[in-house]
NUGUSE-363162 format. One record per residue (C-alpha): x, y, z. Coordinates in nm, 4 decimals, m for minus. Layout:
REM NUGUSE-363162
> px, py, pz
> X, Y, Z;
...
This chain:
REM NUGUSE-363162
> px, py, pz
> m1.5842, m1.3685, m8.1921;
> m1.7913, m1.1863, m7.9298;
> m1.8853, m1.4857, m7.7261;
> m1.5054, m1.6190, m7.7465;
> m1.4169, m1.2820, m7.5640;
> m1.6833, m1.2852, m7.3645;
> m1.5348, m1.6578, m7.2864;
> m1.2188, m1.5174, m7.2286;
> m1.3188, m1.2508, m6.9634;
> m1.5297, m1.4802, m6.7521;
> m1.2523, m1.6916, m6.7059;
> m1.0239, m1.4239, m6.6564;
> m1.2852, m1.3576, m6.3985;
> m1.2576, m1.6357, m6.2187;
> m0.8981, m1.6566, m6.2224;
> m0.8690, m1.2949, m6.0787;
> m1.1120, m1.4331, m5.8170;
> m0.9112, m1.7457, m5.7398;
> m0.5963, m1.5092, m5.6804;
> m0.8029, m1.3100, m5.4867;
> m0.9218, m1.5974, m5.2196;
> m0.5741, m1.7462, m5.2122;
> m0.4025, m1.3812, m5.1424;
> m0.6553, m1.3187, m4.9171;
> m0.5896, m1.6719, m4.7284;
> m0.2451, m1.6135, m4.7303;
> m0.2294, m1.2922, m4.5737;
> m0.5035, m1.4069, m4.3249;
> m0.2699, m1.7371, m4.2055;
> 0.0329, m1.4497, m4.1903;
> m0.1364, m1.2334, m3.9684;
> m0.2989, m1.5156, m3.7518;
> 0.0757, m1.6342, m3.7622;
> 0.2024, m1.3146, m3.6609;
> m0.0786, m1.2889, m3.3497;
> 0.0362, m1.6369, m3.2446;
> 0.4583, m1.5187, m3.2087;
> 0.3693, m1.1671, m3.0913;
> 0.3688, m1.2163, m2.7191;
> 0.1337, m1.0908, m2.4755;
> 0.2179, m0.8386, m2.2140;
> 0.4461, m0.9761, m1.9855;
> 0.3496, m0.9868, m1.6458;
> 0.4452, m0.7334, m1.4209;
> 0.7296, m0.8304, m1.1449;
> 0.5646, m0.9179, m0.8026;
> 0.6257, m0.6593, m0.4744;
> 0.7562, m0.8682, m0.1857;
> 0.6697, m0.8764, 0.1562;
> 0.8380, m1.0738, 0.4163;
> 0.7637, m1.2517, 0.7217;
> 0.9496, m1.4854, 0.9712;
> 0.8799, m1.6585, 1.2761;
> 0.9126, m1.9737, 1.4283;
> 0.6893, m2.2134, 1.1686;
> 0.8938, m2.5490, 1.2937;
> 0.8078, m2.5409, 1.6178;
> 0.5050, m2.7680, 1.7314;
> 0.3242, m2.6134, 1.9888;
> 0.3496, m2.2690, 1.8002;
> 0.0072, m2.1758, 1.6003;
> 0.1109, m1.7550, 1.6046;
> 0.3563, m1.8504, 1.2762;
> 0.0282, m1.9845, 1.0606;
> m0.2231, m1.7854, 1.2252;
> m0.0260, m1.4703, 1.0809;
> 0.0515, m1.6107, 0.7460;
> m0.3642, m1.6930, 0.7361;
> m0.3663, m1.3079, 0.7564;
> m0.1619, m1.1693, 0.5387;
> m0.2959, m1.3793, 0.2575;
> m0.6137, m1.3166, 0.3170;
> m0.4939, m0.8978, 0.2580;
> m0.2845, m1.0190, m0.0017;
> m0.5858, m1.2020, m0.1796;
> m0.7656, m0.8656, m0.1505;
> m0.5971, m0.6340, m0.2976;
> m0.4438, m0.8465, m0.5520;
> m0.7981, m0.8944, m0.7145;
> m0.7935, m0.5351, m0.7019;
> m0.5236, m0.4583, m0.9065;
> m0.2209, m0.4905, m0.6463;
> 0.0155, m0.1848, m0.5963;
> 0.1856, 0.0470, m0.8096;
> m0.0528, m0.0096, m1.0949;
> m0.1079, m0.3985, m1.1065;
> 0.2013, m0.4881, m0.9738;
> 0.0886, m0.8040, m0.7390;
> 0.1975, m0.8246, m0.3860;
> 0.3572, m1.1912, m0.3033;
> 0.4603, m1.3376, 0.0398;
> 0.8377, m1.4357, 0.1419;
> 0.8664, m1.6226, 0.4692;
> 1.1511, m1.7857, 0.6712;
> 1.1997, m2.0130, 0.9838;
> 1.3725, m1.8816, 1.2613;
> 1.2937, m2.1793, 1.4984;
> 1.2571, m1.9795, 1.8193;
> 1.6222, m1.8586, 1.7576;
> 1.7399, m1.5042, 1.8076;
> 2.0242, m1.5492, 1.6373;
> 1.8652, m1.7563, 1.3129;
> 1.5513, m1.4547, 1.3478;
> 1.8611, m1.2064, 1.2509;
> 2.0142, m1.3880, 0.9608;
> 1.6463, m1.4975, 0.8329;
> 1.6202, m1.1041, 0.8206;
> 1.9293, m1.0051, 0.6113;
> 1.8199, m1.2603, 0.3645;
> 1.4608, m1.1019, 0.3670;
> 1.5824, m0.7720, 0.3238;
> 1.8381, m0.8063, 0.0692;
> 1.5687, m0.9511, m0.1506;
> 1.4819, m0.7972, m0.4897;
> 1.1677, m0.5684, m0.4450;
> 1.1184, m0.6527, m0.1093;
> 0.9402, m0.3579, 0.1243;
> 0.9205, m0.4826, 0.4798;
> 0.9999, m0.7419, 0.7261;
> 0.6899, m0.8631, 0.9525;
> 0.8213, m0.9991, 1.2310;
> 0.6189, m1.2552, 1.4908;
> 0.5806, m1.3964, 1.8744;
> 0.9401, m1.3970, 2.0053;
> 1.0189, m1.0196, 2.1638;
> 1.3729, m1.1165, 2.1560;
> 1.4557, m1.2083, 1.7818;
> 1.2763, m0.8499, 1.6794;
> 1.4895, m0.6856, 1.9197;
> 1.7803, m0.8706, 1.7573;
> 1.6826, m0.7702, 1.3996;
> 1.6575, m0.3935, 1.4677;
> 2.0506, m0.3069, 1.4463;
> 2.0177, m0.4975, 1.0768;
> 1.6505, m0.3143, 0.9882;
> 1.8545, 0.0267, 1.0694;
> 2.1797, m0.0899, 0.8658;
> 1.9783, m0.1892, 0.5895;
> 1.6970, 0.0550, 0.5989;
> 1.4756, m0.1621, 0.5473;
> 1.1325, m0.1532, 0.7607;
> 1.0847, m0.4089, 1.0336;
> 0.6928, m0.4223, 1.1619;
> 0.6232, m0.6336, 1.4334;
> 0.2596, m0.7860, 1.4167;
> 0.3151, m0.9804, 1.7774;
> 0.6107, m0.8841, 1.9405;
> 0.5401, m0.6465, 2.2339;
> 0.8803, m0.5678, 2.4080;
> 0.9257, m0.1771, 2.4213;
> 1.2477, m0.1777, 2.3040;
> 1.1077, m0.3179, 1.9598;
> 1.0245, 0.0833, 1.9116;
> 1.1719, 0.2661, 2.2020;
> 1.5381, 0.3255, 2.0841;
> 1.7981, 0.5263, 1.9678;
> 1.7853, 0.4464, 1.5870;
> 1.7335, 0.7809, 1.3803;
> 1.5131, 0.7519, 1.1603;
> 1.3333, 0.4771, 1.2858;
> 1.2980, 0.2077, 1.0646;
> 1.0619, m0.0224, 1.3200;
> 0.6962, 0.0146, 1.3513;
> 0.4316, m0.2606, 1.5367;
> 0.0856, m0.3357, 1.5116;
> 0.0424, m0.5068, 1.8468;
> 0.0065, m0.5070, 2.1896;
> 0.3183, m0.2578, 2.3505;
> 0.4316, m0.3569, 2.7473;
> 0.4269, m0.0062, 2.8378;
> 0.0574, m0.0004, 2.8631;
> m0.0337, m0.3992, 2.7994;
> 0.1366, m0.4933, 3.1069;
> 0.0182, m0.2128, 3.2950;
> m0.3228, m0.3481, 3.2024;
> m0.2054, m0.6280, 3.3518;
> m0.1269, m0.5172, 3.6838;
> m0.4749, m0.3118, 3.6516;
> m0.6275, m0.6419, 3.6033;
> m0.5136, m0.8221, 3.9351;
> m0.6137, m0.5624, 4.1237;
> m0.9237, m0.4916, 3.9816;
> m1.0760, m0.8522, 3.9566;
> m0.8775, m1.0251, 4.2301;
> m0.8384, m0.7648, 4.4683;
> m0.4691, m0.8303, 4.4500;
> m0.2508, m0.5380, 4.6539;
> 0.0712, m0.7596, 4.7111;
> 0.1646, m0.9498, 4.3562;
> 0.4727, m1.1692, 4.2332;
> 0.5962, m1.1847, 3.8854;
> 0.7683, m1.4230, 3.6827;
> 0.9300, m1.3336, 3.4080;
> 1.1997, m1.4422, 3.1419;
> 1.5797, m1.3603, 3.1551;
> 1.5087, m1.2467, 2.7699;
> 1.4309, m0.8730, 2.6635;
> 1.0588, m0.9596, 2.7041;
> 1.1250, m1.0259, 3.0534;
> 1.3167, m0.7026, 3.1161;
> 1.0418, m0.4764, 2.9331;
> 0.7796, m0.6435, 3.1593;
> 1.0146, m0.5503, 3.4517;
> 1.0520, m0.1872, 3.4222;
> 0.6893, m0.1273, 3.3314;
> 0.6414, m0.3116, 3.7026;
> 0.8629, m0.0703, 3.8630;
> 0.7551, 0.2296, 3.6932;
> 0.3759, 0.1513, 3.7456;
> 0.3579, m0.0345, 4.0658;
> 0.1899, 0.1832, 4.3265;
> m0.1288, 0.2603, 4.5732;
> m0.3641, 0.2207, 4.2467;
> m0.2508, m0.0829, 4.1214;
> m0.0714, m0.4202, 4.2902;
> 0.2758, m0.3540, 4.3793;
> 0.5468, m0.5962, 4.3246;
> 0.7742, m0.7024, 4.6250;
> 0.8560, m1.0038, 4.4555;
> 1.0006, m1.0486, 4.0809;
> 1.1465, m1.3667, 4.0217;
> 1.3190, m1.5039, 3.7252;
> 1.3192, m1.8143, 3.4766;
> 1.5492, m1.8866, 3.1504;
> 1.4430, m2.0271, 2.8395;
> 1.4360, m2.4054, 2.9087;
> 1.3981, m2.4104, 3.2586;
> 1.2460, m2.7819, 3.3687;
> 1.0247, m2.6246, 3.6519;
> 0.8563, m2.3062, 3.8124;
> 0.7953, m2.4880, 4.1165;
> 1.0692, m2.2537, 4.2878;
> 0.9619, m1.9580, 4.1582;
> 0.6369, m1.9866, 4.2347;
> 0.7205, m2.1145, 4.5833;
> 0.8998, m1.7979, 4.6270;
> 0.5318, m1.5889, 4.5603;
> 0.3507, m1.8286, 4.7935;
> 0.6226, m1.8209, 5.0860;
> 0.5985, m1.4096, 5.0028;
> 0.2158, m1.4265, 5.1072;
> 0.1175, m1.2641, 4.7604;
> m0.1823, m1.2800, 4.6581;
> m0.1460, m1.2866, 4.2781;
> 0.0612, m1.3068, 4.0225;
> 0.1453, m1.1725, 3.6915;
> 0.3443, m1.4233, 3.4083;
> 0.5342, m1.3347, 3.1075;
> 0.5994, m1.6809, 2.8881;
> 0.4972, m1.8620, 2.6068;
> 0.2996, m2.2303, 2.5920;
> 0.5366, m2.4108, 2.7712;
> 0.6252, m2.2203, 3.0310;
> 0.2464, m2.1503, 3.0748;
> 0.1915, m2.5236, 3.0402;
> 0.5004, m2.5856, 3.3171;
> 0.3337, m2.2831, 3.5545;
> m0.0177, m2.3912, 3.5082;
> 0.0488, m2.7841, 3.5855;
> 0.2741, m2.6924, 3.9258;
> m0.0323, m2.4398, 4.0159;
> m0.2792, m2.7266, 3.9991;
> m0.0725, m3.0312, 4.1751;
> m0.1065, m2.7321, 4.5347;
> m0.3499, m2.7720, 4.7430;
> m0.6696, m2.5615, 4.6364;
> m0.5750, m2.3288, 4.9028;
> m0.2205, m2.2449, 4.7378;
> m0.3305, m2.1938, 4.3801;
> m0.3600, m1.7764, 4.3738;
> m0.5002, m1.5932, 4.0436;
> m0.2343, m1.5733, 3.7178;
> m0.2671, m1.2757, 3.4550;
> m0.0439, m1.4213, 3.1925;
> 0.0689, m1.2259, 2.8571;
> m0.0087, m1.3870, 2.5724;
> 0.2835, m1.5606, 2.4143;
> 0.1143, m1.8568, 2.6544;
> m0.1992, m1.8702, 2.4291;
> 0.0220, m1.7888, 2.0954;
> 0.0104, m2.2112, 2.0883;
> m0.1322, m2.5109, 2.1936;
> m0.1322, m2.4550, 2.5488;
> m0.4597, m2.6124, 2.5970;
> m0.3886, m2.9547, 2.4607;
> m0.0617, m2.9659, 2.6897;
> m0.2621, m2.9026, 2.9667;
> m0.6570, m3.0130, 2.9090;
> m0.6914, m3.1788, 3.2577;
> m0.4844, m2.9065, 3.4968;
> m0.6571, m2.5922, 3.3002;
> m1.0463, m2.5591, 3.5042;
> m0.8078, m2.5955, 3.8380;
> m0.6555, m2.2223, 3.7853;
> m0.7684, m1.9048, 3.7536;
> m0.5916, m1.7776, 3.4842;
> m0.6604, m1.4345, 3.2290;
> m0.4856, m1.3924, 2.9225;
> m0.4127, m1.0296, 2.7692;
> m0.5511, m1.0087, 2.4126;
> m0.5807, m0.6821, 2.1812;
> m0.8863, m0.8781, 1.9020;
> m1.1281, m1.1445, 1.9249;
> m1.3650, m1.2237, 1.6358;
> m1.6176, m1.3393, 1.8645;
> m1.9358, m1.1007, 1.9003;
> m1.6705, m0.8567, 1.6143;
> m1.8949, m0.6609, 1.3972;
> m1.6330, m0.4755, 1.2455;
> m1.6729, m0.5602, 0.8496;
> m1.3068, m0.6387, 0.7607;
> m1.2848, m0.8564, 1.0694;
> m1.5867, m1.0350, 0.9450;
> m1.4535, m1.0625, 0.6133;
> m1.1045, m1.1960, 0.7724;
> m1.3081, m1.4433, 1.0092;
> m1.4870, m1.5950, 0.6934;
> m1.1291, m1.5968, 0.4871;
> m0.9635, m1.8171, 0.7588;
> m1.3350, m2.0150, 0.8006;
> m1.3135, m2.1004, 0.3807;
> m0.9840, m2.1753, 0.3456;
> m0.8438, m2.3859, 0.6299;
> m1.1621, m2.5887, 0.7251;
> m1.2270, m2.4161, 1.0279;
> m1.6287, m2.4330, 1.1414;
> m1.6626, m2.1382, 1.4252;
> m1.4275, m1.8246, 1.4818;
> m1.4168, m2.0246, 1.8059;
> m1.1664, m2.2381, 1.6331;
> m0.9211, m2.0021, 1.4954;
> m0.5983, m2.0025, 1.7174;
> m0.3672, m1.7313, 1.7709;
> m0.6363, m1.5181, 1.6837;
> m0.4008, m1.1461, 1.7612;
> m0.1559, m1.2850, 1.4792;
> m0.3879, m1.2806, 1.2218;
> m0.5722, m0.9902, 1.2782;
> m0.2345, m0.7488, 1.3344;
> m0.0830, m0.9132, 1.0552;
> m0.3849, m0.8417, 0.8342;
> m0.4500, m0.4854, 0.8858;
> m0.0283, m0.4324, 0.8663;
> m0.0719, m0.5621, 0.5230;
> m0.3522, m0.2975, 0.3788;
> m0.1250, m0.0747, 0.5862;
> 0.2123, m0.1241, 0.3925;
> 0.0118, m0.1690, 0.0530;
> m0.1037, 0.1811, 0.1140;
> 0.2405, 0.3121, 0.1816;
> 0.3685, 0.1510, m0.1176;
> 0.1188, 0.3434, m0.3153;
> 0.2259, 0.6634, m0.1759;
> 0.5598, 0.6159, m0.2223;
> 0.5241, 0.5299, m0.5691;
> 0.7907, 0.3049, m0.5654;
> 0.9497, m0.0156, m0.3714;
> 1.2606, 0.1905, m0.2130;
> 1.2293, 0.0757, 0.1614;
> 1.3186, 0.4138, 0.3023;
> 1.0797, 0.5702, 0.1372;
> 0.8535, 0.3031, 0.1879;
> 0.9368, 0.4188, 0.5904;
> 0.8497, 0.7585, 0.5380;
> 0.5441, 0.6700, 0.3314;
> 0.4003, 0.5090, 0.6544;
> 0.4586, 0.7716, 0.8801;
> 0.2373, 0.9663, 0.6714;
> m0.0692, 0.7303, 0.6293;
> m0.4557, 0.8563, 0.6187;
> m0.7008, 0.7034, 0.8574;
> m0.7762, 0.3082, 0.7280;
> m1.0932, 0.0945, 0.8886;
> m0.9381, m0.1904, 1.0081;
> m0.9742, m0.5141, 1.1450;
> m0.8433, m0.4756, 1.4771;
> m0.9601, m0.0378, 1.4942;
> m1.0017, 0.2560, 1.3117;
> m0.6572, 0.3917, 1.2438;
> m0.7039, 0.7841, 1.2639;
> m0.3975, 0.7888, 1.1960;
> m0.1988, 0.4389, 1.2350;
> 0.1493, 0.6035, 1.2564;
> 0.3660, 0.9780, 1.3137;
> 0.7167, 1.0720, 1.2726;
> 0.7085, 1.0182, 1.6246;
> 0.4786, 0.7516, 1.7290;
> 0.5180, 0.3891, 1.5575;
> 0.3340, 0.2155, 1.7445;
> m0.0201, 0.1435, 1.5841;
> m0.2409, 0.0499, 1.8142;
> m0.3343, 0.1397, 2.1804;
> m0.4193, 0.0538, 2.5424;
> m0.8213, 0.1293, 2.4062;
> m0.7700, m0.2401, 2.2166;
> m0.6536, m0.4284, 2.5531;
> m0.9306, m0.7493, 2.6410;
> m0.9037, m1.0011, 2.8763;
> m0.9731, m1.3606, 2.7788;
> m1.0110, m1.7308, 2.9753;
> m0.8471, m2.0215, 2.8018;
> m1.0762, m2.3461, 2.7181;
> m0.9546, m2.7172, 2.6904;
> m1.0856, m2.6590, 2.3211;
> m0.8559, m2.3771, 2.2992;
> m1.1078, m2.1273, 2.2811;
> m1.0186, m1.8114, 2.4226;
> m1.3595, m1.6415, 2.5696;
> m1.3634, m1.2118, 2.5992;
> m1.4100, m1.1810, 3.0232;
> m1.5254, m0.8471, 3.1625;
């Protein structure tokens, strides 16, 4: 009788043991169940930034050139952690096409966007201009990274909800004028300009700064988008007897002023300083032969050649890696990337402080910033309640044009 009991437990044993195992397999394939339909975090919604310019046209590079360096901000701060606490920052861009009018609407559809901060805005003076009565209605922050018209931050809006990391006319143009007088000996200079807002900012900086210590001006001459030829224009310096002259344009007008300068006699062919919507493109592919028959300076605020400032080295070696490029020599539109770069880490910081994606308060976040290294300078302090304009005449460079489309710092 003993052993059949202790028969009985051992099997009772075992069966205990078997309902053990399978309860114990059960409850394991629940749970592992229950891990597999419990979702992870969800992600966390993306911060938009946007940024138009003119992508479709051919002889533009400034559109990619800028894009090149806001990804490359993007890139890094996303790996490190993004805004608001690991919120990512994402790129929205549109097409204006050279097209004031297509700039504005591209901007309303920007600005209306869900979490969007800012507007960067590119080359053309004229379509920011035409943006800022929206930026103001909507509140929402328009930067420009290329523009340089005055009017892009000199105006009546209160608050102001523009701000530019770029060159500004009221001292780049004055540079300008500096410049023909300085290398050329220039003391009797024509300009031509562009019927456009650009045009009209470059003109009143002439009259306000022409004088006994710079070239004066006795001949301003005009052009409109579209124009077939300069040749009258420039006839109208040469029959003046100036000796220089200063150009506002973009590729090809430069192309058009730069191929009627070489067909004179050498004689004829005076010194250009030309702003730099001319090298904002492929101006030296539309003119590879006519180019080493002109002297010709462009006015630059960055080059990455001889730049031992670390986040331009990191930016030259982002565009290098990821478009294919083999020298710094190589990348075009080399202002675009550089302002567009440093704006980034500029409005990431600004989100930050204002703790939230509101635009306006995005705008008064940035009039507060600390000093940031940058690619382009130290920002002490990159804007004030009162001053939007980020950088200064201290960043204006002079540079020659190659038929590689290199553009070389000059003394």
């Amino acid at each position: 009788m003993a052993k059949t009991l202790l028969m009985s437990l051992r099997t009772a044993h075992r069966g205990l043991h078997r309902t053990v195992q399978v309860l114990a397999a059960f409850f394991c394939a629940c749970t592992a169940q229950t891990w597999a339909q419990t979702p992870a975090s969800p992600p966390k919604p993306p911060v938009w930034i946007g940024f138009d310019d003119a992508y479709s046209l051919k002889t533009n590079t400034s559109a990619m050139a800028t894009e090149w360096g806001i990804q490359a901000a993007l890139e890094e701060i996303n790996a490190k952690g993004g805004v608001l606490n690991g919120r990512p920052l994402k790129l929205m861009t549109t097409d204006n096409k050279g097209i004031s009018a297509m700039g504005k609407d591209n901007f309303v559809r920007l600005a209306t966007s869900q979490d969007l901060v800012a507007v960067l805005t590119g080359k053309f003076s004229p379509i920011s201009v035409e943006m800022l009565p929206e930026a103001h209605r909507l509140k929402v922050p328009l930067i420009s990274v290329w523009g340089s018209a005055d009017p892009i931050t000199d105006h009546d809006h209160k608050p102001s909800y523009s701000f530019r990391v770029s060159l500004k006319d009221e001292w780049g143009v004055e540079a300008m004028m500096n410049r023909l007088a300085s290398k050329y000996r220039v003391r009797q200079a024509c300009a031509i300009l562009p019927n456009t807002a650009w045009g009209r900012s470059a003109e009143k900086v002439i009259q306000e700064k022409s004088g006994s210590k710079t070239a004066q001006f006795p001949v301003v001459r005009w052009y409109n988008w579209g124009d077939p030829s300069l040749k009258e224009q420039y006839r109208a310096c040469l029959e003046s007897r100036t000796q220089g002259l200063l150009f506002v344009g973009n590729e090809k007008e430069g192309a058009m002023l730069v191929k009627e300068i070489a067909a004179q006699d050498p004689a004829m062919r005076i010194p250009v300083v030309a702003h730099w919507g001319a090298v904002g493109g492929t101006l030296h592919e539309l003119v590879t032969e006519e180019l080493p028959k002109v002297r010709i300076d462009f006015i630059q605020t960055f080059t990455f050649i001889n730049n031992q400032r670390p986040r331009a080295l990191y930016l030259a070696d982002w565009i290098l890696k990821n478009n294919g490029l083999k020298s710094t020599l190589d990348i075009p539109s080399p202002v675009g990337a550089a302002h567009a770069y440093d704006t980034v880490h500029l409005l990431a910081k600004a989100i930050d402080t204002a703790k939230t994606t509101s635009p306006h308060k995005i705008r008064d976040a940035l009039e507060k910033l600390p000093a940031f290294q940058g690619a382009v300078r130290h920002y002490t302090k990159p804007f004030t309640p009162h001053r939007h304009d980020a950088l200064d005449k201290s960043q204006v460079l002079f540079v020659k044009l190659t038929p590689l489309g290199h553009l070389i710092p000059q003394d």
